[in-house]
C-alpha positions as CSV (number, residue, x, y, z in Angstrom):
1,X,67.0,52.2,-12.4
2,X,68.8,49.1,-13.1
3,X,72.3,49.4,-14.8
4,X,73.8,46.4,-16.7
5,X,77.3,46.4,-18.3
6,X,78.8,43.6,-20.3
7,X,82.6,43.6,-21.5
8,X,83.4,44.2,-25.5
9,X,84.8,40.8,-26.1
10,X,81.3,39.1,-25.9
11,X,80.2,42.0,-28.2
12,X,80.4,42.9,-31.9
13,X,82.6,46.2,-31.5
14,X,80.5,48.9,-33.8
15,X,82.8,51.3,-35.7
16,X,82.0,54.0,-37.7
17,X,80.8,52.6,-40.7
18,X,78.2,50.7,-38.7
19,X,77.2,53.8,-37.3
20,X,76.6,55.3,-41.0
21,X,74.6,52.3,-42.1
22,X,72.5,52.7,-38.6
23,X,72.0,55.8,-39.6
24,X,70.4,55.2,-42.7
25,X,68.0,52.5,-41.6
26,X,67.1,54.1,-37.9
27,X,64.2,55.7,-39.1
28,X,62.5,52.9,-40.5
29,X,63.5,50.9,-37.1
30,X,59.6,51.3,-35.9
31,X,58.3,50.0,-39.1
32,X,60.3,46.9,-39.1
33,X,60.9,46.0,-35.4
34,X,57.8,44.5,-32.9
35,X,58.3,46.6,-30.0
36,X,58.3,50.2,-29.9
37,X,61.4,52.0,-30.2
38,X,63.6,55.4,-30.2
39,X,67.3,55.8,-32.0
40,X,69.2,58.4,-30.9
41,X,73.3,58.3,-32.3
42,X,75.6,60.8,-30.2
43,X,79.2,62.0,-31.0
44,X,81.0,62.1,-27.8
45,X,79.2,65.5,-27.0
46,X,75.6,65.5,-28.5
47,X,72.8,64.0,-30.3
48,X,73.6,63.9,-34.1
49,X,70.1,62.3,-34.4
50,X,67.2,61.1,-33.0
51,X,64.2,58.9,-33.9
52,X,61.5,59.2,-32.2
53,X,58.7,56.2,-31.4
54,X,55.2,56.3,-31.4
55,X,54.7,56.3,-28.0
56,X,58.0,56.4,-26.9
57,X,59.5,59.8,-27.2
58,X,62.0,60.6,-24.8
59,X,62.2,64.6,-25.9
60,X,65.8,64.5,-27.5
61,X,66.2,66.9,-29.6
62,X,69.1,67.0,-32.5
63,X,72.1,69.1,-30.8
64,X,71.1,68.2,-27.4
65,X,74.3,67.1,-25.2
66,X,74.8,64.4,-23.5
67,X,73.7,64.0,-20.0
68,X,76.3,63.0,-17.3
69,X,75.3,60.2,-15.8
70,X,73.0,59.0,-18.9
71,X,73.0,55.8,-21.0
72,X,74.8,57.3,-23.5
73,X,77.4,58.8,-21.2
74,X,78.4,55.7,-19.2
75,X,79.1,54.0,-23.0
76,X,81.1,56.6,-24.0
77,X,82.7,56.3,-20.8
78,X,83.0,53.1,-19.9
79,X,83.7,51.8,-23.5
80,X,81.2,49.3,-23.0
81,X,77.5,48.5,-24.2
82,X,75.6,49.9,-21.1
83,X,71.5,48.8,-20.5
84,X,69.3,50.8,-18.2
85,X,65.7,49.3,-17.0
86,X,63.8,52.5,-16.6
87,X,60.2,52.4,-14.4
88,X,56.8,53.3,-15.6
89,X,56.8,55.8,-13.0
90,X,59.3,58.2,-15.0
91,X,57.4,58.0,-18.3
92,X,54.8,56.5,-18.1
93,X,55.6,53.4,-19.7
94,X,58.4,51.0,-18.9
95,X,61.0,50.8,-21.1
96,X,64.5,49.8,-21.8
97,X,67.6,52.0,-22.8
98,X,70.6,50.2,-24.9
99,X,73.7,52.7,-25.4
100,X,76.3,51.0,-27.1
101,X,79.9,53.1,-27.9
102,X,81.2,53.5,-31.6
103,X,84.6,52.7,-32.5
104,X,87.0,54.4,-35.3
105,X,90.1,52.8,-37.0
106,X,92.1,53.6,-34.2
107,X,90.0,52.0,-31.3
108,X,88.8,55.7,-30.3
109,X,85.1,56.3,-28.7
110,X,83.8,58.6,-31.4
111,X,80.2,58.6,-30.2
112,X,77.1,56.2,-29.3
113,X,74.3,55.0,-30.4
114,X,71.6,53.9,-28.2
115,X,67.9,52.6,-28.3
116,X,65.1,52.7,-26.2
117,X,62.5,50.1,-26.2
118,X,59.2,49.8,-24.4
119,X,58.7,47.1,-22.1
120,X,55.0,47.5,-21.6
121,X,53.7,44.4,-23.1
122,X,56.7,42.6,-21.1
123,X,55.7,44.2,-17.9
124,X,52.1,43.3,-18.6
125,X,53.1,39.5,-18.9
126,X,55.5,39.2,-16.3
127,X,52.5,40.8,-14.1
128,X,50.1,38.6,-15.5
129,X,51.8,36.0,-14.9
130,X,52.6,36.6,-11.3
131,X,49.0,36.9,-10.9
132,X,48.5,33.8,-12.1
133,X,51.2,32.0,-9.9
134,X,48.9,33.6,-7.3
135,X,45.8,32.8,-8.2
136,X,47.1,29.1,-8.7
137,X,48.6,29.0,-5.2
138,X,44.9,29.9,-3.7
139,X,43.6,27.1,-6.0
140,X,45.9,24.4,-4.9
141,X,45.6,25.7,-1.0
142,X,41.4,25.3,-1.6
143,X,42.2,21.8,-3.1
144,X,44.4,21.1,-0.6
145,X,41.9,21.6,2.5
146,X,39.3,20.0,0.8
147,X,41.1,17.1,0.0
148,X,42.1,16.8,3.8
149,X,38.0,17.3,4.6
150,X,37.4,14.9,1.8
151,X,39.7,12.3,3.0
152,X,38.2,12.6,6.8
153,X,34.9,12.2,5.5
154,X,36.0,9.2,3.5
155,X,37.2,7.1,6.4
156,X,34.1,8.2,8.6
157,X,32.3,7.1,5.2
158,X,34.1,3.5,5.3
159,X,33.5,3.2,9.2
160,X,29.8,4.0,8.5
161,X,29.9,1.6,5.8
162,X,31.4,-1.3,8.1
163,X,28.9,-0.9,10.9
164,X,26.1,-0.6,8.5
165,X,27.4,-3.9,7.7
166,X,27.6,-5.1,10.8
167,X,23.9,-4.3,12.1
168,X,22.7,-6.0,8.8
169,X,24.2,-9.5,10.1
170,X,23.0,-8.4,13.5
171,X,19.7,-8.3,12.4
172,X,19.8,-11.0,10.3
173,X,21.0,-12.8,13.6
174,X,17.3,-12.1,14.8
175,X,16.1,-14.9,12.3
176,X,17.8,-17.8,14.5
177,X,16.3,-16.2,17.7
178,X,12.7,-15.8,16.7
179,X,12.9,-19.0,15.2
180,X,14.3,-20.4,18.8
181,X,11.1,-19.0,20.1
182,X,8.6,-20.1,17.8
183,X,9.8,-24.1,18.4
184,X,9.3,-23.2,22.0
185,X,5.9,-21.2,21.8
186,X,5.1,-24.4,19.2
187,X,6.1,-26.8,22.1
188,X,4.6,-25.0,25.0
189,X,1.4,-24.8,23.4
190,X,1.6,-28.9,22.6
191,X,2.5,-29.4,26.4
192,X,-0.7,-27.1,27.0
193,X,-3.3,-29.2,25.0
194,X,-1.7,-32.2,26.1
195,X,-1.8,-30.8,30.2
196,X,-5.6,-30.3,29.2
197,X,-6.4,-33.6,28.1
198,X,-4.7,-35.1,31.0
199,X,-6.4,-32.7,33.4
200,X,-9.9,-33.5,31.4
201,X,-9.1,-37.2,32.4
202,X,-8.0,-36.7,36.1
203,X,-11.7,-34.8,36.4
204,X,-12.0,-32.5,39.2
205,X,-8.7,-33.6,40.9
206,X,-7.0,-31.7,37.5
207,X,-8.9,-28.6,38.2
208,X,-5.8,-26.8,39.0
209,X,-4.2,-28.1,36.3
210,X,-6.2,-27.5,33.8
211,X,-6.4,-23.9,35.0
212,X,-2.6,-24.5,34.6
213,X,-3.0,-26.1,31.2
214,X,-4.9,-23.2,29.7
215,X,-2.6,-20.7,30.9
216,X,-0.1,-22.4,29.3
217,X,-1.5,-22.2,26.0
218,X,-2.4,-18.5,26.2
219,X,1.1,-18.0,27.0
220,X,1.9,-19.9,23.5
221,X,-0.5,-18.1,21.6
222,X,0.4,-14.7,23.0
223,X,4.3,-15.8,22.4
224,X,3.6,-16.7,18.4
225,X,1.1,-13.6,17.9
226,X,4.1,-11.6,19.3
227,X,6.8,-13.7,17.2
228,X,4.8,-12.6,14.4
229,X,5.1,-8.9,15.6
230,X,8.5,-8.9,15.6
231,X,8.8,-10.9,12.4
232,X,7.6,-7.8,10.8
233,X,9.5,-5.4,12.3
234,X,12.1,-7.5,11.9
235,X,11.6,-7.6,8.0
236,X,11.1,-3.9,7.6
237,X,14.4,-3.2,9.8
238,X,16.5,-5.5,7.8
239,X,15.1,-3.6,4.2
240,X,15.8,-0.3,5.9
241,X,19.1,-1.3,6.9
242,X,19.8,-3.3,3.4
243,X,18.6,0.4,1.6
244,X,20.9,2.4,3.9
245,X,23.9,0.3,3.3
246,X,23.5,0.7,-0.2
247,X,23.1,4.2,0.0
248,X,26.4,4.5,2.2
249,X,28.2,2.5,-0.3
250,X,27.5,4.2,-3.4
251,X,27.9,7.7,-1.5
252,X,31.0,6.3,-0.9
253,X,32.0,5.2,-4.6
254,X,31.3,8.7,-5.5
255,X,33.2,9.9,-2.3
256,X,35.9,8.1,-4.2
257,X,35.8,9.1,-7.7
258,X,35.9,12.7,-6.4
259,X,39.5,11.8,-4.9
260,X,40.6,10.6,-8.4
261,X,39.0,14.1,-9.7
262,X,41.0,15.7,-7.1
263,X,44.1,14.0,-8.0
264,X,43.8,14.7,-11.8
265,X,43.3,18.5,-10.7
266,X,46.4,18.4,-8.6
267,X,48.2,17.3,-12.0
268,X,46.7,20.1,-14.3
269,X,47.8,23.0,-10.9
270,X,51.6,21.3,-11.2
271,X,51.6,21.8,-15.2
272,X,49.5,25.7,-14.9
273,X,52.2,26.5,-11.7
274,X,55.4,25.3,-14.4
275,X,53.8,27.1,-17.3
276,X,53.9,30.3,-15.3
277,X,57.1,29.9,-13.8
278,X,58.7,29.2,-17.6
279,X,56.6,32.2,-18.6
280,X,58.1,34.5,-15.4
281,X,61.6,33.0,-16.5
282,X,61.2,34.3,-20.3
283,X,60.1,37.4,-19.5
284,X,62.8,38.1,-16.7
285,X,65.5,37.1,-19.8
286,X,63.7,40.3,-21.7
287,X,63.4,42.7,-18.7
């Protein structure tokens, strides 16, 4: 149990006529208070009267002297307003006792009077609310790691992305090349028909080179029939590689606007992690 004291010069002193009117209203206290509550008003030996909650009842009866050690006791005692935080564990319920001493004329202690009030719905927030400072912790540790994953993947993503690029110019490159090849293929087969003609005209001393001529032209046709080849290949490489770098690169736009999702959930965990701390605050000022 958890004792507080606080000194009568921050506090109203409450003399006996306070104590009468007290008296008069305590019974209605439950009707016109939010929590639930319990009066009990002492002389400086017993329990003049008691009021009940109810679900609070802390089985005083009228007559019933005061307990060393109690509330009430350290009031009388101490001359000062005295609260006691009592556990759920004694009662069943958590509550709070207030025991504040009662004054005459004179400055004498004549008595007490002293409330208990539950703390349930208190409790039941504060717990609440730790649970959700919990819960909110897990949340932003999840984000966290994913937004570490996410960022990895993002840069492989932008690598990807730049040697996508990279094999598309490479394979445009193949244009200039195959076009190299067809001028010579185009030039070889010329030399070939011209070798012929010339070997046609040198009769059989351009045997040879006719033989030489003709081989030189299958060579040019075989070259351009192959040019063609990989013209094709060449075309459906360049579409596939066009169609994969577009995929990359919208993948990545959406790699992207998942960061800016990320970073807009990070905002709404800060303001749901200050919203429970003010709430753990404000119930800490009550219990």
């Amino acid at each position: 149990m958890k004792s507080v004291s606080t000194s009568e010069e921050t506090r109203q002193i409450i003399t006996t006529d306070i104590k009468e009117a007290y008296q008069l209203v305590a019974g209605y206290m439950c009707d016109i208070t939010f929590n639930e509550l319990s009066t009990g008003i002492t002389d400086t030996e017993k329990f003049i009267a008691y009021y009940k909650g109810t679900y609070l009842d802390l089985g005083i009866k009228v007559g019933d002297p005061i307990k060393p050690g109690s509330p009430v006791a350290e009031a009388i005692k101490s001359r000062r307003r005295v609260i006691k935080h009592i556990p759920k564990q004694v009662m069943g319920i958590p509550y709070i006792i207030t025991a504040n001493p009662v004054f005459d004329s004179r400055g004498n202690v004549v008595g007490a009077i002293a409330t208990g009030t539950t703390t349930e719905k208190e409790v039941l927030i504060k717990d609440s609310a730790e649970e959700l400072s919990a819960a909110i912790e897990q949340i932003n540790s999840a984000v966290n790691h994913l937004v570490k994953e996410t960022e990895k993947f993002s840069a492989l993503n932008d690598e990807l992305i730049s040697v996508s690029r990279q094999t598309r110019t490479e394979v445009a490159r193949t244009n200039e090349v195959l076009e190299y090849i067809r001028d010579i293929s185009s030039d070889s087969k010329v030399l070939g028909i011209n070798a012929s003609i010339e070997a046609s005209r040198a009769g059989n001393q351009g045997l040879g080179f006719r033989v030489v001529a003709a081989e030189i032209q299958k060579l040019a046709n075989n070259t351009m029939k192959s040019v063609k080849n990989i013209e094709e290949t060449q075309k459906s490489l360049q579409k596939t590689v066009d169609t994969f770098v577009a995929k990359v690169e919208e993948f990545s736009g959406y790699s992207h606007s998942q960061m800016a999702m990320m970073e807009e959930t990070f905002v709404t965990i800060e303001q749901l992690r200050k919203m429970s701390a003010n709430m753990l605050e404000s119930v800490k000022g009550i219990i």
